[in-house]
Every structure is written in C-alpha cells, then in structure tokens.
C-alpha positions in Angstrom: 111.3 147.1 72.2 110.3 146.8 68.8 110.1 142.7 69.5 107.9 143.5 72.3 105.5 145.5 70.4 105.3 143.2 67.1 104.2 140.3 69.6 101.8 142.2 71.9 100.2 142.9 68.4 100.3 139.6 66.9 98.5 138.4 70.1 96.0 141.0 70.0 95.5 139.7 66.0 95.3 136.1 67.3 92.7 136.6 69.5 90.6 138.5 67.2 90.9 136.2 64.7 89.7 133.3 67.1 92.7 131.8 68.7 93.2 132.9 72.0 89.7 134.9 71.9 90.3 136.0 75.8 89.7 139.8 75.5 86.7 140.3 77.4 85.7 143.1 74.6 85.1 140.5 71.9 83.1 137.5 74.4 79.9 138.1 72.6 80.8 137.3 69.3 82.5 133.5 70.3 79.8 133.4 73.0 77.3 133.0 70.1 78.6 130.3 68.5 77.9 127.6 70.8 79.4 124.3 69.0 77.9 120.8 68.9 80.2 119.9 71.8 83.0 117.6 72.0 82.0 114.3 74.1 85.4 112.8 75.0 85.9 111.1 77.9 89.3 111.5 79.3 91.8 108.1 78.4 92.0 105.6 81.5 94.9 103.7 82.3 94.5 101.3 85.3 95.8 98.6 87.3 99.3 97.9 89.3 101.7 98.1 86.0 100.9 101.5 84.0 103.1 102.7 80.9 103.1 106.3 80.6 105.2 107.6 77.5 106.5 111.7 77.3 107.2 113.2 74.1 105.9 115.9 71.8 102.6 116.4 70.1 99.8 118.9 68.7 97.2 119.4 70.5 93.8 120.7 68.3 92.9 124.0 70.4 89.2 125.4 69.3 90.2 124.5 65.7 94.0 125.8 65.9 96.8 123.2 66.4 99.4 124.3 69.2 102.6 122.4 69.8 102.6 120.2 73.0 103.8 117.7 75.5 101.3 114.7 76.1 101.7 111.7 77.8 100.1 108.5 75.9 99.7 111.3 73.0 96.8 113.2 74.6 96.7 116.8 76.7 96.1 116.5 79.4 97.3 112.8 79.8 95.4 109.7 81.0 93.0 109.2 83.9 95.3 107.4 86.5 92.7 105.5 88.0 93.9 103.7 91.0 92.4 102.0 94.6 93.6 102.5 98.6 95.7 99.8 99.6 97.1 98.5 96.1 101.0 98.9 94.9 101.4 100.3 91.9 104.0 100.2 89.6 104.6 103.1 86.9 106.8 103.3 84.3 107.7 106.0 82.6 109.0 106.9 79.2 110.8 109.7 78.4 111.1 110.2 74.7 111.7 114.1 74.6 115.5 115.3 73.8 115.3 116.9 77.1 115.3 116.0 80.7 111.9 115.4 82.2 109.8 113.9 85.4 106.4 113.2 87.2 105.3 114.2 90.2 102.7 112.9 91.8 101.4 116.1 92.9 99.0 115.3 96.6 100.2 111.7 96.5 102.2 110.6 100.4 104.9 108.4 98.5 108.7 107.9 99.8 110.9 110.5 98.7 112.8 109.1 95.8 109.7 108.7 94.1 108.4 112.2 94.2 109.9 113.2 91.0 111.5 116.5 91.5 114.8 116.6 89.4 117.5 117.9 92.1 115.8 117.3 95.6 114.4 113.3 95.3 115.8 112.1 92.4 118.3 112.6 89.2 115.7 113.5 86.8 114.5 111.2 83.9 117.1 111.4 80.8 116.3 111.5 77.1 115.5 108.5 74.9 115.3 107.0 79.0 113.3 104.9 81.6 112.3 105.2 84.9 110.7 103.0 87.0 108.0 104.8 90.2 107.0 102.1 92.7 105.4 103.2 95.5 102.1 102.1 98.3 98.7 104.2 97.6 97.9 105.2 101.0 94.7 107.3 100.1 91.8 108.1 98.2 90.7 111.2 96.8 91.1 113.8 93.6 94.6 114.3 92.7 96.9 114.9 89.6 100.5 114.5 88.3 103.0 116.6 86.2 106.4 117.9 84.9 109.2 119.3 87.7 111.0 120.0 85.2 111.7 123.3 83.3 108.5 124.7 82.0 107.2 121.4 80.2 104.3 121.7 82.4 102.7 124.8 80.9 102.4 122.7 77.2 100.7 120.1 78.5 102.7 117.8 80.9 99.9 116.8 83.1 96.9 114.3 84.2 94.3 113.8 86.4 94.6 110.9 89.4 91.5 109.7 91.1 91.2 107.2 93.9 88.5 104.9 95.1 88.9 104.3 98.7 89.4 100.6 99.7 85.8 100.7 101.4 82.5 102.6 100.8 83.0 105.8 99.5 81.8 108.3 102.2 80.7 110.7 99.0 77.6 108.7 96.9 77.3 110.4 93.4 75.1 108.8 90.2 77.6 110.0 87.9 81.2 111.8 87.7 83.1 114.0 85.8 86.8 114.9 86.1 87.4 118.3 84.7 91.1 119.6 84.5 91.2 123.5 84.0 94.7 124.5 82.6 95.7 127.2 80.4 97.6 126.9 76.9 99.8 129.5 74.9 101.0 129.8 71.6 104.2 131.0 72.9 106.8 128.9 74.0 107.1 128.9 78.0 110.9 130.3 77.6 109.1 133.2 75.4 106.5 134.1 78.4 109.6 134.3 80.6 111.7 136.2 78.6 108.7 138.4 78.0 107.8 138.8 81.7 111.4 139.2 82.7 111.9 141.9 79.7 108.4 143.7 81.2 106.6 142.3 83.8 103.5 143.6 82.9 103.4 142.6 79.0 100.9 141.2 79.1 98.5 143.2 81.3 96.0 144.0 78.6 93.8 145.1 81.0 95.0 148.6 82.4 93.1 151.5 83.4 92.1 154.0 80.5 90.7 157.6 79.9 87.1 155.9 79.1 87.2 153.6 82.1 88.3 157.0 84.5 85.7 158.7 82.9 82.7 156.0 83.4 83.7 155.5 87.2 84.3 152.1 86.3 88.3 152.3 87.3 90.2 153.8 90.1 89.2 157.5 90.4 91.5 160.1 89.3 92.6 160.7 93.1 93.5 156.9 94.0 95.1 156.5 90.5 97.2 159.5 90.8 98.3 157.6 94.4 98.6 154.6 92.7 100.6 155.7 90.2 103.3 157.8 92.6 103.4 154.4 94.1 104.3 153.0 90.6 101.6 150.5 90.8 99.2 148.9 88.3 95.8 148.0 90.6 95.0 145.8 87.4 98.1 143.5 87.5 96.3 140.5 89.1 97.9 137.8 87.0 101.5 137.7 85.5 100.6 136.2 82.2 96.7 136.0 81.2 94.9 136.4 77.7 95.3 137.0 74.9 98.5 135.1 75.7 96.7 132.2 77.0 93.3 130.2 75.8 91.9 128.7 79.0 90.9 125.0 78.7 88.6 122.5 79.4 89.9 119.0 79.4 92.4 120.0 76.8 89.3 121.8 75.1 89.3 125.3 74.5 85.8 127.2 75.2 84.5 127.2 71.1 85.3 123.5 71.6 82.8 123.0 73.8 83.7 119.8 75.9 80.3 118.2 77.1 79.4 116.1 79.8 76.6 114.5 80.2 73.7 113.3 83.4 70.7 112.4 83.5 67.5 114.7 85.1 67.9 113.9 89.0 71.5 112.5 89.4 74.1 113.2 91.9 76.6 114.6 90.0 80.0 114.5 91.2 82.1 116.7 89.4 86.2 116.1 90.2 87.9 119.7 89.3 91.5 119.9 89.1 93.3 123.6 88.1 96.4 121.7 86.3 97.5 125.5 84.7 100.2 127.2 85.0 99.5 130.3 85.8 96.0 131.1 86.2 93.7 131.3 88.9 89.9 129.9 88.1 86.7 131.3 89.8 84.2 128.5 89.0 80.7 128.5 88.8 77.4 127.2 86.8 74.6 129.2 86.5 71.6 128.0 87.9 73.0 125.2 90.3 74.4 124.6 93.3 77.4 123.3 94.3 78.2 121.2 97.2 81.7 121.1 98.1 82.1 117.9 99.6 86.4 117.2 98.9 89.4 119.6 99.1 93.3 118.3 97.9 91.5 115.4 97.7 90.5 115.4 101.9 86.7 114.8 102.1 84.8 118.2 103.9 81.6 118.0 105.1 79.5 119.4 102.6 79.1 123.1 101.7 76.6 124.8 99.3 77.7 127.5 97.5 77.4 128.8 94.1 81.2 129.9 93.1 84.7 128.7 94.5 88.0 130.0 93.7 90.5 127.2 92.7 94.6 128.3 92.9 96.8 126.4 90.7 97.2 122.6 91.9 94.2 123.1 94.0 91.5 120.1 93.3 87.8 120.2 94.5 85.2 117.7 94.3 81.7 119.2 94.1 78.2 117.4 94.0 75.4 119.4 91.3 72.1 117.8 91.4 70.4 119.2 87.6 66.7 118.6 88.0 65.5 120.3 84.5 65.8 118.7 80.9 68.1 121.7 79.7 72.2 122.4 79.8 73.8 124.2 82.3 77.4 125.8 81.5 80.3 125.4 83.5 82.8 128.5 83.8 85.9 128.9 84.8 86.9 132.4 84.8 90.3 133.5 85.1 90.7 135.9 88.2 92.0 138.7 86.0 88.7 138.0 84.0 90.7 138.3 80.5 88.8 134.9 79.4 87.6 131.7 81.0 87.2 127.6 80.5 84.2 127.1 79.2 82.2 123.5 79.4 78.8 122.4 79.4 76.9 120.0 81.4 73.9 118.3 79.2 71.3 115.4 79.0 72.0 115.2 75.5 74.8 115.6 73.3 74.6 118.7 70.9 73.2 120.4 73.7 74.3 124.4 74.7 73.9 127.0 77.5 74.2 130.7 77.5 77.7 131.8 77.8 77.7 134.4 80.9 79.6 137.8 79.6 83.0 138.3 81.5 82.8 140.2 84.6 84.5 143.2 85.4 88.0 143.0 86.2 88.7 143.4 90.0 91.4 146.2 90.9 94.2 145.5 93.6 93.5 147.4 96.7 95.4 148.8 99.9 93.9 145.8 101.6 96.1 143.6 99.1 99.0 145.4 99.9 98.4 144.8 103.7 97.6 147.9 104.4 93.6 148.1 105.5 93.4 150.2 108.3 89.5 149.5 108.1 89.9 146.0 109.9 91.9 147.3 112.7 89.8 146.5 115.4 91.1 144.3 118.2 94.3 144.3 116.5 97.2 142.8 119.3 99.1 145.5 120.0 100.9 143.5 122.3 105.3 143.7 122.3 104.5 146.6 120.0 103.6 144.6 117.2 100.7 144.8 115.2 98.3 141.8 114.4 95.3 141.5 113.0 91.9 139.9 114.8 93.2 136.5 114.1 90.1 133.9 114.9 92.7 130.6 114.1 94.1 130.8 117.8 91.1 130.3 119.6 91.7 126.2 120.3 95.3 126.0 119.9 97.0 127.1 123.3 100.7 127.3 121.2 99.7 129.8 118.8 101.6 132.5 120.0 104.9 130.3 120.0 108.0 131.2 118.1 110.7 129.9 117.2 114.1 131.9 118.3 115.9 133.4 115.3 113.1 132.4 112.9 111.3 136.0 113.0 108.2 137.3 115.0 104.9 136.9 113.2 103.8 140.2 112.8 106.5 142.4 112.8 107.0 145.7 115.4 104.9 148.5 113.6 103.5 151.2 116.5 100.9 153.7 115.1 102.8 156.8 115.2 101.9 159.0 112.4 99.4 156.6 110.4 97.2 158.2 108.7 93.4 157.2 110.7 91.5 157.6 107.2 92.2 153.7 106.3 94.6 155.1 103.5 98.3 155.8 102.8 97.6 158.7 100.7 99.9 160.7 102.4 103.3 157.9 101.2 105.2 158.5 98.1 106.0 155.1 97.1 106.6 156.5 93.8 109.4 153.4 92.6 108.5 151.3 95.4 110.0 148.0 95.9 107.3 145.7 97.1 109.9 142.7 97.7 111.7 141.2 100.9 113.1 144.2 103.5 114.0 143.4 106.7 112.6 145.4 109.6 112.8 145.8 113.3 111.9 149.8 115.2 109.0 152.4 115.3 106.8 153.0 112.1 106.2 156.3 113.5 107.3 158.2 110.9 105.5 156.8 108.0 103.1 159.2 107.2 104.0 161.6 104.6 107.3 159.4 103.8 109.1 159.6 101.2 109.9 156.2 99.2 110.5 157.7 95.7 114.2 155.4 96.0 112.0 152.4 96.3 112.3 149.8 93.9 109.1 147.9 92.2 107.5 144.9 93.7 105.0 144.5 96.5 104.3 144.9 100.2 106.8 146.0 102.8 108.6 144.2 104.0 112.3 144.7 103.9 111.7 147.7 105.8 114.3 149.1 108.6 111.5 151.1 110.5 114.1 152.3 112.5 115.9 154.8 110.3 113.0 154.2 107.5 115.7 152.9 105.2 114.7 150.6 102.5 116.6 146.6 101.6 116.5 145.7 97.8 117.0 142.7 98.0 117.7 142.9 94.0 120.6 145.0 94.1 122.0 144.3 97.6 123.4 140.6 98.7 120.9 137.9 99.7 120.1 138.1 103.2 119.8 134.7 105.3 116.9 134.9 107.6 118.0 134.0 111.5 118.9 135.8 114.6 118.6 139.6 114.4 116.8 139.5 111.2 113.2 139.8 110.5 111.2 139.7 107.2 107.8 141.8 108.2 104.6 143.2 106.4 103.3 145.7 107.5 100.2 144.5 109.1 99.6 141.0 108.0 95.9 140.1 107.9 94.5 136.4 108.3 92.1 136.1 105.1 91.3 133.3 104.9 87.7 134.4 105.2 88.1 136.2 101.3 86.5 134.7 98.7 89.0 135.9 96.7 89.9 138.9 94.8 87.3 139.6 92.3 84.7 137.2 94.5 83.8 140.3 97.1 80.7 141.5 96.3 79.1 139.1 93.3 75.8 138.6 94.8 75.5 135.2 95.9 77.8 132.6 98.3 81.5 131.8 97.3 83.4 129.8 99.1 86.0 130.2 101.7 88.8 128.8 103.2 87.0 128.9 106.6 83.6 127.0 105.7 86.0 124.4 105.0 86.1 121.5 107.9 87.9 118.1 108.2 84.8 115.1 107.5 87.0 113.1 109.7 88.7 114.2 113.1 92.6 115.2 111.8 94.6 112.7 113.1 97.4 114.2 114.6 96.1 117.0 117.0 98.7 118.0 119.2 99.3 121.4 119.7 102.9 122.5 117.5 106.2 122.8 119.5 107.0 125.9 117.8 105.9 128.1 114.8 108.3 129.7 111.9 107.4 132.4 109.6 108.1 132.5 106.3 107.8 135.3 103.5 106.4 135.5 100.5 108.8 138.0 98.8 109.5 139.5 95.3 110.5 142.4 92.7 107.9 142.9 90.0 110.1 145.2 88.2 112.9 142.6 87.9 110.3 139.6 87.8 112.0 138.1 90.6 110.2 136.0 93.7 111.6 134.0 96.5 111.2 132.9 100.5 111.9 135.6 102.6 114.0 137.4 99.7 116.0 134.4 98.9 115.5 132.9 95.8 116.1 128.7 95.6 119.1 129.2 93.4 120.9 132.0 96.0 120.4 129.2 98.7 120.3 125.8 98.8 120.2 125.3 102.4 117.0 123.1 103.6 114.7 124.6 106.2 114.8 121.8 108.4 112.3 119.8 110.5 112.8 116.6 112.9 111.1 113.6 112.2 107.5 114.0 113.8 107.3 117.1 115.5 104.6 119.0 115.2 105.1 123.1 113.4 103.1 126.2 113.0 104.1 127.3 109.5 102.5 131.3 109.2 102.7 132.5 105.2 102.8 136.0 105.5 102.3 137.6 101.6 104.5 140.5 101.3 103.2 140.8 97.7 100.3 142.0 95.8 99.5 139.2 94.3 98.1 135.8 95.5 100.4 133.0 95.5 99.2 129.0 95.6 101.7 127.7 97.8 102.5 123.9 97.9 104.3 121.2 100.3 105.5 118.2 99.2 104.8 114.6 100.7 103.2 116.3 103.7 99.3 117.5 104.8 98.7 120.6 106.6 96.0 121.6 108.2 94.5 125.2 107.9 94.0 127.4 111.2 91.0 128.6 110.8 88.9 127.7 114.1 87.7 124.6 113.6 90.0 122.6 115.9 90.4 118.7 115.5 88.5 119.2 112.4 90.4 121.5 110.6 90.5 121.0 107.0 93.5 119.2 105.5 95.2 120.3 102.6 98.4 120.5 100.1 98.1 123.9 98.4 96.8 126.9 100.2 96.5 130.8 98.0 98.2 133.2 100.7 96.0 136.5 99.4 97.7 139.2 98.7 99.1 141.3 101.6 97.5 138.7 103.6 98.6 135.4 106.1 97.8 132.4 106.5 98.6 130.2 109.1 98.8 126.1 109.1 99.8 123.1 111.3 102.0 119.8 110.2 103.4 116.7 111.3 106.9 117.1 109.7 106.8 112.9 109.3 107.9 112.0 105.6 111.9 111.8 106.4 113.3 113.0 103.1 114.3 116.2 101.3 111.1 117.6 99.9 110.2 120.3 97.9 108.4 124.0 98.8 107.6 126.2 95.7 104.8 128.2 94.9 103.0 126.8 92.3 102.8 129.5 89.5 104.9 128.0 87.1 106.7 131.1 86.6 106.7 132.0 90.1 108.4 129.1 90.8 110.9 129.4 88.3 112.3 132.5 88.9 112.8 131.2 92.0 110.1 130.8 95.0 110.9 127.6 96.1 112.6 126.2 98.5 114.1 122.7 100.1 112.0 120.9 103.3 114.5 118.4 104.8 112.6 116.3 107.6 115.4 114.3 109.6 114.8 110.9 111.5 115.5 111.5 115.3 117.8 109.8 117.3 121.3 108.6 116.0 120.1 108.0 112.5 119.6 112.3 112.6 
C-alpha cells in the first residue's frame, strides 16, 4: 500500500511541478504561459520502398525528457504518405530487445500483413526484419502501430494519409495532420500493475465534502445510492492525469505545436486519436468545423463546433479562419483531468487563450443501462425489453437472430420496477457490473438485495429467474451458445449521444447519427442473420472481455463465411465507453440512413448503451477484434474473427 501512496504522490508533485500539469485545479497557471510555439511539421516518408526502423528514444515532453519508442527516431513516427492504386513495399526494422509489429490500423490488406503477433503473423524478432507488401486499395486518414505488448502507449505510432488516385472529392487550401495521443512517465507494465493492484488509482477526480456541499457533485441522496452500489460516478477513464500529459504531435500543451494558414483558406485538418487510453472531445473556439471524413470514409459535410474522438478513431474536418488572430485547438480528455493543446496561427509566435477545463461529467443510471426516462415505445415484444431503436427502419432483417448466439435485448418484464426513472430502491452494495447470464422475469428487482455482488458494471450475467448473480471472476468461463444468454438490462441505441460530458455544453457536437456515407455503401443487402456480443468486465479485478470471456480463456474464433452479409449488435454491459475495433473489414453503422450509412472501423459503444452495425464478412483470414484501450485490450477484450472461403476450400 505504501508503494501505491508514494507514487500517487510523486505524481501529484510531478504535475505541480510542470510535468504532467493535468489537474484541472492548477490550468491557470500553465494556461498563462503561452510559448513561442513549436513549428514542426511531421517527417514524411514516401514512395513504393519505405524503411521504417523501431527502437528506443527520448522524446522532449514540454521541457521534460520521457523514455520512448519511435520509429525513424521521432514520436509519433513519420507521415506515411501514400496514393490509391500504387504497391507499396515496407520494411521494417526491429531494433528493440523485444518482440515487436505494425499494424496498419484502417488499411484492407491480406491477412499476413496485418501485423498482429499470434493471429496473422509470428511477430517481428529482435535485432530482425520484416518485409509488409501489400496493394493500397483506398484513400483517406489512417494510422499504424504496435500489436504488441504495451509498446504502443510510449510512442509506437504514425499517422498514414492517402491521396485518392483521382480528384479528391474534399478541396482544402492547406492541411494539417494532428495525432492526439497520451504519454506517461510510468512504464505501461507500471499503469497495469497499478490498475490491476486498484482500479481506480488513478481517479484523482472523486467526489469531496466541498464539491457535495457546492451542489457541484452527486447530492448526498444519489451518492449515498451510489455508494451502496459501490460505484464511483467519476471513474470515466481507467488511467487519466496526472499520470498522463496529453499530446499534440508528440507536443505536450506548454510546447505549443503551431500550425499555420493563411486568412480565407480551407483548412483541412486530418485528426487521428493514436492514445492509449484516453478519449478526446475536440474543439476550437471560435470556428466551425465541418466534418467531411470518418475512419478515413468521406461523409457529407457536417458543421459542428465539438466532436468526440474514441481511441483509433480519425476525423478529417474543414475550418475556414477568416480573422488575422490564432485560434486554439483543444483536445480535452473526457474525464476533463487535462487536454492537447495546439494552436492554429497566420504567424509563428502566435497564441490563443487557453479555455479553463470543464467540469468533470458524472456517470449516470442512463450509463449503466438503466434510464427508465427513455422508455417510451420500448418493444415489449417476446417479453423483452428494447429501447426505441430508429436503425431498423430500412432494413427488413433487423430483427433476425442467429440461433444459439443470444437474443438482443434480453427477457426483462416490468414487474416491480420502480416508475420514478431510478433504482434507488436496489442494494447493489458490492455489485459486479461484469458478464452474468440471464434468461426469466425481472419482477422482483425492486428493493433487491445485491450486497453479494461483485464490482464491475452493468447487468448482465444476471439469472432473473431465481435473481442469482454469475461472477464470471470467480466462477469458470462461460462459452456463449445455446441456452445461454449474455443480457443488459435494457440496452439503449445511443448513438444519438454526443458523448458523456458533451450533453448539455451549449452549442452542436457531433454524433454518430449526423454521420452519412458521401457515396452509396456498396454492399447493401439486407444481413442473413445478426449475433450479439457483450461488452463485459470486473472493475474491481480490472478484468474485460467478450461476453465474459477474456481472449486468453478462449481462443476459439467467432466465425463468418466468406461474403455473407451479418448484423453485429455491441451491447455495453459496462459503465464505461469502449472504442471497439475490426480488423481488415468496414462496417457500416445502423443509424437510419440506409444505403448511405456511414462506414467505419472503430465505433465507442457508450456506456450501458448498443450499438448496432452491418458487414460483408469478405477478407478470408483470421483477424483481430479488441477494444482499443490499450489496457482494455490487454487484460483481455479481444477476440479472434475467422472469415472462411466457401465451398470446398471452407
């Protein structure tokens, strides 16, 4: 314990004495020194035969060197700048005394190139080559890293853009790649340890006397229900500041990276969130953004002022600065415990104001899937309950399931639910949020009694039945099939949430559904049948996994045939959002908007929330399916995709 402690306070000491500097308390005082700016355009490295070279490095960090893995001896590593249509050929270097890989995260190339250690290929050995050949067969924003360990979170990773073979669709004067991340002190196996040791280590941001007392927090009754439940409403990010500094470009915010325009241009900025952990709400005061790309899939243009970007997200945005004067970009982490900070200028040496971190959002029922307020026209049909769900509207196959795979919903009837849109009558006083099975009546839930629960998120894992509660920590793994189901409680389609945090901030932020497809998707068959999978966990034990099986308690693929068409439905059992990724594949997001639906590679399942996409399972190969918080991921959520050719090849 005492190890604990002595860190927690030399992090707290870090950040006062300017390394980290995330704690929202002391903003003003690094807000006001506004450098120069750094003007340094990312390295490029281009053409059909690219050398890329791992191996360690410092990296300067706001004045403070950190230890690090570059590529080409910079964080984050070269521009990959490549065209539609060519072949290129990569070769890559790996001169660490460990194991290492690239993938080329958003990039359709055949499996054995994809560059995760285990699934497509062996891995790349110290003091060893490998050689990546592979077709481009898009354009768009994308970037590569580390699949293996945690080498991503000191600095394996880069930025990818390509030019289409013909007329870019999206005109811009100017552009600007930006690639958020976030950067620790710590060693990654230290932030493990740490989370493993107490999940919520480094929560700096819990509720306190002063806060209660302001009205600024929970009040006293929801945090005396909260804290039965053995919840903390602030825990919106695993690992935040003062651990991390959140960067820029490899820049940390004191360092100021600058990018400059000129009065009048089209501005197309390219922004990739290349972190680890960290979720980035994005804005610049006093312009507009129009979103006009997504995972690198052009959109039809939408103007807002703010966008949430989950981990391995990319969007391209177009900002049109009309007045002589410097604008600053933010990236604020979700948790709000610090933020990226750039600036966009006519002139170097240029500075904006430096907007104060916002309050912190608090967790609510509605992110543990339990918000009786949006209960009307739920489908009460086969006694399950389902949420108005606006993505079946054009797609005649949404209700299709697959037998064995689990109904979408789950089977909860209203019985004794309490009609005041809260649970305030449950004890959930050790609660174990993680993956319980279910199947029966929820008629007894109000007033029940969960003080054997465990610690993690959601409900699921529940036998509504006889009200008896699966741990999937502490009892053996349980393979999802027939007979088995993996339920929230009441799954609700969000993908109308700006995001947690984004609710009520004055001005538009973007959502999933003002998203659409700039091009008619091309494959629109309705899907042969629809699987659900769980987003599942233990926050006690810092444990996460697919339906409450973690990758290393089953390596069984979940397996597709060569071109058919599936409804995948993420349904977050968890309070906390999770940027989930495919590899070699596109989805496309239900959301209403048919043939144009927008395309995409990484999707944030809200918490306590669903979300619901299409695919053309037609990449043969083993890929892999992870969430993509580092951490996440490594304790476990991710899982093996195996598409198989059809015929007697299958």
């Amino acid at each position: 314990m005492s190890r604990i402690i002595d860190r927690r306070q030399m992090l707290r000491g870090a950040a006062l004495a300017g390394g980290g500097l995330a704690l929202s308390a002391y903003m003003p005082a690094w807000a006001q020194t506004n450098s120069a700016g750094i003007i340094a355009p990312l390295p490029t490295v281009t053409g059909n035969d690219i050398t890329l070279r791992i191996a360690r490095q410092t990296m300067m960090i706001d004045g403070r060197a950190s230890k690090a893995i570059g590529i080409n001896g910079t964080v984050p590593a070269p521009l990959i700048r490549l065209r539609e249509g060519q072949t290129v050929r990569l070769n890559v270097i790996n001169d660490l005394d460990e194991d290492s890989s690239i993938h080329w995260h958003g990039l359709l190339v055949p499996p054995q190139f994809d560059g995760v250690p285990g699934i497509s290929f062996p891995g790349i050995k110290p003091r060893s080559s490998f050689l990546y050949e592979f077709p481009i067969r898009q354009n768009g924003t994308y970037w590569y890293h580390s699949h293996s360990g945690l080498q991503e979170q000191l600095g394996h990773y880069g930025p990818i853009v390509i030019d289409p073979v013909g007329a870019d669709p999206v005109q811009s004067d100017r552009e600007h790649v930006i690639v958020l991340s976030d950067h620790s002190q710590l060693s990654p196996a230290t932030i493990f340890r740490d989370m493993k040791v107490d999940p919520g280590h480094f929560n700096y941001q819990r509720q306190t006397l002063a806060g209660l007392l302001s009205g600024k927090d929970q009040p006293l009754k929801d945090r005396v229900d909260w804290g039965k439940m053995r919840m903390d409403p602030t825990d919106i990010s695993d690992a935040t500041g003062p651990a991390y500094t959140y960067l820029v470009n490899g820049h940390g915010p004191r360092d100021n990276w600058t990018a400059l325009f000129t009065p009048g241009q089209r501005v197309r900025l390219r922004v990739i969130n290349a972190s680890s952990m960290t979720t980035f709400n994005v804005r610049i005061p006093g312009l507009k953004l129009s979103i006009v790309q997504a995972d690198g899939q052009n959109v039809m243009p939408v103007e807002v002022d703010e966008f949430q970007i989950g981990v391995a997200e990319t969007y391209d945005a177009i900002v049109t600065p009309i007045d002589d004067r410097a604008y600053t970009l933010v990236g604020e982490a979700i948790d709000r415990s610090g933020l990226a900070r750039a600036t966009l200028a006519p002139r170097p040496g240029m500075a904006a104001e430096v907007p104060a971190l916002r309050p912190r959002p608090l967790a609510t029922m509605k992110d543990m899937g339990m918000d009786m307020s949006s209960m009307g026209g739920m489908d009460m049909s086969s006694g399950g309950m389902r949420g108005p769900d606006p993505t079946n509207e054009k797609n005649p196959s949404a209700g299709l399931t697959t037998p064995g795979a689990g109904t979408a919903a789950g089977a909860m009837a209203m019985g004794g639910m309490p009609q005041d849109g809260t649970m305030s009558g449950m004890d959930h006083s050790a609660m174990n949020h993680g993956a319980m099975a279910a199947g029966g009546s929820a008629g007894e839930m109000a007033g029940m009694d969960h003080s054997s629960m465990g610690g993690q998120q959601g409900m699921a894992g529940m036998d509504m039945g006889s009200m008896k509660m699966r741990d999937f920590s502490k009892a053996p793994q349980v393979k999802k099939g027939p007979g088995v189901q993996t339920i929230s409680p009441m799954p609700m389609d969000r993908t109308g949430d700006p995001g947690q945090g984004l609710e009520n901030v004055g001005h538009k932020v973007l959502v999933y559904r003002d998203l659409m497809a700039l091009e008619r998707n091309p494959d629109v068959r309705a899907p042969s049948r629809s699987l659900d999978i769980h987003l599942t966990g233990n926050m006690e034990r810092f444990m996460w996994s697919f339906d409450g099986v973690k990758m290393s308690d089953m390596m069984e693929p979940i397996p597709f045939l060569e071109g058919e068409r599936v409804r995948i439905n993420l349904i977050n059992d968890s309070m906390m959002g999770h940027p989930i990724h495919i590899h070699g594949h596109f989805f496309e997001l239900v959301t209403g908007h048919g043939d144009h639906a927008p395309r995409k590679h990484t999707v944030i399942v809200q918490p306590g929330g669903k979300v619901t996409w299409d695919f053309t399972a037609d990449a043969v190969g083993d890929w892999a399916f992870h969430c993509h918080l580092l951490y996440h991921m490594h304790a476990g959520m991710m899982r093996t995709v195996s598409v198989r050719p059809r015929g007697d090849a299958a």
